[in-house]
SETORLUM-377668 format. One record per residue (C-alpha): residue in three letters; x, y, z. Coordinates in steps of 0.001 Angstrom, whole numbers, padded with zeros to 6 digits, always signed. Layout:
SETORLUM-377668
alaXYZ...
This chain:
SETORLUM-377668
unk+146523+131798+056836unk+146662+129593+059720unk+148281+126049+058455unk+146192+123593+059679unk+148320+120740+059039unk+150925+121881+061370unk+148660+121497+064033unk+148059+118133+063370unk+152105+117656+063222unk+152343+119621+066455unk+149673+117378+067868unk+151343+113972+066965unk+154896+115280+068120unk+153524+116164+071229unk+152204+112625+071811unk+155713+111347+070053unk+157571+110669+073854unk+154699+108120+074351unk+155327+106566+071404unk+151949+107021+069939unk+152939+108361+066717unk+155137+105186+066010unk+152171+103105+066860unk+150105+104771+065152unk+151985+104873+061649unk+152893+101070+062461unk+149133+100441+063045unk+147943+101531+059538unk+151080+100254+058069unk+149918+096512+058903unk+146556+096597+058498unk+146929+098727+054818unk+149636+098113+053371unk+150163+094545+051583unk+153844+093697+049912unk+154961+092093+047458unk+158501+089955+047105unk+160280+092758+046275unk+163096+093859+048832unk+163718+097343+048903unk+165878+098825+052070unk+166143+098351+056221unk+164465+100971+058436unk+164475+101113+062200unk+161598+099180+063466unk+158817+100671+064766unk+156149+099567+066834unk+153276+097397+065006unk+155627+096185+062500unk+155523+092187+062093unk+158087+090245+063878unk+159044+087995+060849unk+160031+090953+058919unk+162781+091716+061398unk+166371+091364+059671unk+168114+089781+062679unk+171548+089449+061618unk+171129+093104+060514unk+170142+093637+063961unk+173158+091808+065521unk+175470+094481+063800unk+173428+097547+063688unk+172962+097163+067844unk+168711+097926+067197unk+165987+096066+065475unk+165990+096995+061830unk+163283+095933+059944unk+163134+094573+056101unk+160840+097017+053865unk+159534+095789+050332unk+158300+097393+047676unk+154047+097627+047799unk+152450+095698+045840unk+149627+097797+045759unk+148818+101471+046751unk+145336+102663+048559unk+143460+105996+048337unk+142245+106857+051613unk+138789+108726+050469unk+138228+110962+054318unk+134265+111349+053785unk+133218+114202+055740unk+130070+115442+057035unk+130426+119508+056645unk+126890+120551+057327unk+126006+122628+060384unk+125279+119801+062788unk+129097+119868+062656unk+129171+123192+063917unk+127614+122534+067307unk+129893+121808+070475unk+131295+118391+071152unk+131230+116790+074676unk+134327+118481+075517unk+133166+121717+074520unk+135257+122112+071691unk+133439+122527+067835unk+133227+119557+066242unk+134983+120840+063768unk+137939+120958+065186unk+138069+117347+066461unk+137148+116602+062661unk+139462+118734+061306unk+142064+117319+063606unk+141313+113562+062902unk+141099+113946+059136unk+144491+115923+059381unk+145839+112633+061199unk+144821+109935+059738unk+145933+111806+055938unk+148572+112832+057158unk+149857+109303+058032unk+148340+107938+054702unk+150516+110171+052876unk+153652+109380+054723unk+152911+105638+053741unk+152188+106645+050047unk+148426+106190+049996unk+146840+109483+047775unk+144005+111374+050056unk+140805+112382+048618unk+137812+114130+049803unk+134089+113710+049722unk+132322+116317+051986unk+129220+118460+051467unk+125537+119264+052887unk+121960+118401+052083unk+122417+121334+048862unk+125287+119572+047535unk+128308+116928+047672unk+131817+118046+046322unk+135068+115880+045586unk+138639+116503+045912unk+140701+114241+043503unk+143375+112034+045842unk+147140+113391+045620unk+149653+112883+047637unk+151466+115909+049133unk+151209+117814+052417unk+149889+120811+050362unk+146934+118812+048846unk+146177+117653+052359unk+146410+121043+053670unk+143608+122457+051109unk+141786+119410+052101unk+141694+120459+056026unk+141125+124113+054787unk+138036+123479+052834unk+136600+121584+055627unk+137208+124374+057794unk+135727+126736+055708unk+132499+124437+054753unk+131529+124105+058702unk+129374+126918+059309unk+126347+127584+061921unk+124801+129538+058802unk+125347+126641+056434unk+123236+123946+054947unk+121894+121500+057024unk+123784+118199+057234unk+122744+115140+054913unk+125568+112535+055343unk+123182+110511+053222unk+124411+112075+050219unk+127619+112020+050331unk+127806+108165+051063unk+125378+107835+047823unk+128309+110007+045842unk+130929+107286+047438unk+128518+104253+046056unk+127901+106045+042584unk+131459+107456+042135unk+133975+104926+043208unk+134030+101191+041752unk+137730+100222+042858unk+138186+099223+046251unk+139617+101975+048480unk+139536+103148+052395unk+136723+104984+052940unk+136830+106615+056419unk+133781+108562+057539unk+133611+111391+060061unk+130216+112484+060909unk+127997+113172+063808unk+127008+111574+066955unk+123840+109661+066328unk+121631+106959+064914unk+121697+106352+060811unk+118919+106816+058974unk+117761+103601+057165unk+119294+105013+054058unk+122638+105785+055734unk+122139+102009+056932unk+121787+100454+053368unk+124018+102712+051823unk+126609+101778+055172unk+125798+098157+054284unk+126549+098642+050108unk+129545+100027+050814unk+131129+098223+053637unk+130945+094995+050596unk+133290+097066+048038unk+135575+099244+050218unk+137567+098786+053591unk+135538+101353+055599unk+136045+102600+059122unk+133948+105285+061295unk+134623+107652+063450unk+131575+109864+065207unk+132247+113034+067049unk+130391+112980+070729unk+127360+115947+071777unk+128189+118378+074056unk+126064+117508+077260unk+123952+120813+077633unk+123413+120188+081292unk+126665+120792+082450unk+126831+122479+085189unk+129336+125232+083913unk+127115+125916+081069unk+124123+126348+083434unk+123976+129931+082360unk+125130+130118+079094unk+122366+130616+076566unk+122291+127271+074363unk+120607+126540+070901unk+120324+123997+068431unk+122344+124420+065503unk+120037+121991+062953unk+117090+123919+063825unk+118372+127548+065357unk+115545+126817+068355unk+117556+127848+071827unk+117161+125123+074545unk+115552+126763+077445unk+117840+127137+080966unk+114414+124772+083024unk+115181+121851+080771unk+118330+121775+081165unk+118019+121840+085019unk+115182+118661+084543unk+116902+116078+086423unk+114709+113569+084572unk+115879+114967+080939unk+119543+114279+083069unk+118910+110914+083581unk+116757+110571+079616unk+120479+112021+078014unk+122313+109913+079901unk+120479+107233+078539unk+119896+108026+074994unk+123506+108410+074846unk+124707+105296+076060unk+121291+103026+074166unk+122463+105443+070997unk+126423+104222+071628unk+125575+100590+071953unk+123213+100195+068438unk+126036+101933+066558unk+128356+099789+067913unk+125983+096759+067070unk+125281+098191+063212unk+128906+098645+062432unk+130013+094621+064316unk+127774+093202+062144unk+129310+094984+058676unk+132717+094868+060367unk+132969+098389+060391unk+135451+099253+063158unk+134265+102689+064844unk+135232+105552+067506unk+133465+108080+069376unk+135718+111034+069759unk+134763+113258+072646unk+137660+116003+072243unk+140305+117120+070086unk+143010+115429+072560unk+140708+111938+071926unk+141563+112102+068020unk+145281+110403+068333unk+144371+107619+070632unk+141173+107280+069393unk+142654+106619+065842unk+145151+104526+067282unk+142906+102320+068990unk+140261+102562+065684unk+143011+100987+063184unk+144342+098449+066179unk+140770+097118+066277unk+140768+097281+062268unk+143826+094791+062173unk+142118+092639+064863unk+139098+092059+062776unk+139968+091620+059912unk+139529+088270+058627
C-alpha cells in the first residue's frame, strides 16, 4: 500500500531549502499553541517563533539563536473535517483530483499538528452518512486518516452534503478545538452558513476550498467532460461559447469574493487551493493570516 503520509513528508522536504517547512511549523506554533510558566529546554529557533522568547545569552555562547520552549499549558485537537462525497472527485483547476490536493493538505496540516502534540481527528462522510475518527497522535493514526479519505472519494460514491458533517461537528463536540474544513469550491448553502456561523462561536475554525477545473481549457478542448454530481457530460459547443468563457470567469471570481466576505465577517481565515503544489504555501499563508486576525 502506497503510504500516503510520505508524500506529504516528501512534499514539505522538498519545499524545506526555502524554508517553508520552518515557517510553516513556526506559523501554527504561534497562533496554537499557548504556554504556560513552565520552562522546559532550548531549541534552535525557527522562523515565526516570538522574539521575546529568544534566550540571548544562550545565543551569545551557542553562536545561533536558541529559543526558550515551555511546557503547554494546554493541548488542541485539530478535528480535519472533510468533504468525501463525489463532488470531490471531479478535477481541480490544475487538473489534478481534488482529492489529491485534499489528501495532500489534510496530510500537512496533521502532520504538523502532530509534531506540535495536538491529537488529529476526523469527520468526513456524504449525504448517506457522516463517520468519525477518534483524535490520536501518531504518524500511523494520521496515515489511516489520509487512507480513508482516499478510499471514501469516489466518482461512484454518494453525493456530497458538507452540511452534515458540520451538523455532526455542532452536535458532537462541546470543548473548544480547531476545526479545519476542506471542501469544495463554491457558495454555502444557508444551512452550511448558520451552521458556519454556530460553530465559528465555540471552535477556532479555518477553511480551505479546493478550486474547479476550468472546462474550457483549451487542452481539454477534446476531451470528453462530465459532471461528477450529476453524471450529465458537458457538451464540446459550450465549452467553445465564448460568452459561457466570459459567465465562468465571472462566477468564479463574484463566487471567490462572497466567500471571502462570509468567512471576514465570522473571522474565518480561508484558502482556495488550485493544485497540489498550492497546498504548502497556501497553508502557510492560511495560518499567517490566522495569527494576524486574531484578536
Amino acid at each position: 500500500m502506497d503510504r500516503l503520509l510520505r508524500r506529504v513528508q516528501t512534499k514539505l522536504y522538498i519545499h524545506a531549502h526555502r524554508a517553508v517547512r520552518g515557517l510553516l511549523e513556526g506559523e501554527y506554533r504561534s497562533v496554537f499553541h499557548g504556554r504556560s510558566m513552565d520552562f522546559e529546554d532550548l531549541r534552535p529557533y525557527v522562523p515565526g517563533d516570538e522574539f521575546k522568547d529568544i534566550d540571548w545569552k544562550a545565543t551569545a555562547r551557542y553562536g545561533s539563536p536558541l529559543t526558550k520552549r515551555y511546557i503547554a499549558s494546554r493541548k488542541h485537537t485539530l478535528v480535519l473535517v472533510v468533504d468525501t462525497g463525489r463532488d470531490m472527485a471531479a478535477l481541480s483547476a490544475s487538473g489534478e483530483s481534488k482529492r489529491d490536493v485534499a489528501i495532500l493538505a489534510a496530510g500537512t496540516i496533521g502532520y504538523i499538528a502532530i509534531r506540535h502534540g495536538d491529537p488529529v481527528a476526523l469527520v468526513a462522510g456524504t449525504d448517506k452518512k457522516s463517520e468519525f475518527v477518534p483524535g490520536e497522535l501518531t504518524e500511523s493514526h494520521l496515515e489511516r486518516i489520509l487512507q480513508r479519505i482516499q478510499s471514501a472519494i469516489r466518482l461512484d460514491g454518494a453525493r456530497s452534503n458538507l452540511a452534515a458533517q458540520l451538523a455532526y461537528v455542532h452536535r458532537v463536540f462541546r470543548r473548544r478545538m480547531i476545526v479545519l474544513v476542506i471542501g469544495d469550491d463554491r457558495e454555502l448553502t444557508g444551512e452550511e452558513h448558520t451552521l458556519v456561523r454556530r460553530l465559528a462561536a465555540r471552535h477556532e475554525m479555518l477553511w480551505l476550498s479546493i478550486g474547479d477545473a476550468d472546462l474550457m481549457r483549451e487542452e481539454w478542448a477534446q476531451r470528453e467532460m462530465y459532471d461528477v454530481a450529476t453524471a450529465g457530460t458537458v457538451p464540446t459547443f459550450l465549452r467553445d461559447n465564448p460568452r459561457l468563457r466570459a459567465a465562468f470567469d465571472s462566477s468564479v471570481t463574484a463566487t471567490a469574493e462572497r466567500s471571502e466576505e462570509l468567512f471576514e465577517s465570522l473571522s474565518i481565515s480561508s484558502r482556495r487551493l488550485t493544485s497540489q503544489d498550492s497546498v504548502i504555501p497556501g497553508i502557510f499563508r492560511l495560518l499567517e493570516a490566522h495569527r494576524h486576525a486574531r484578536r
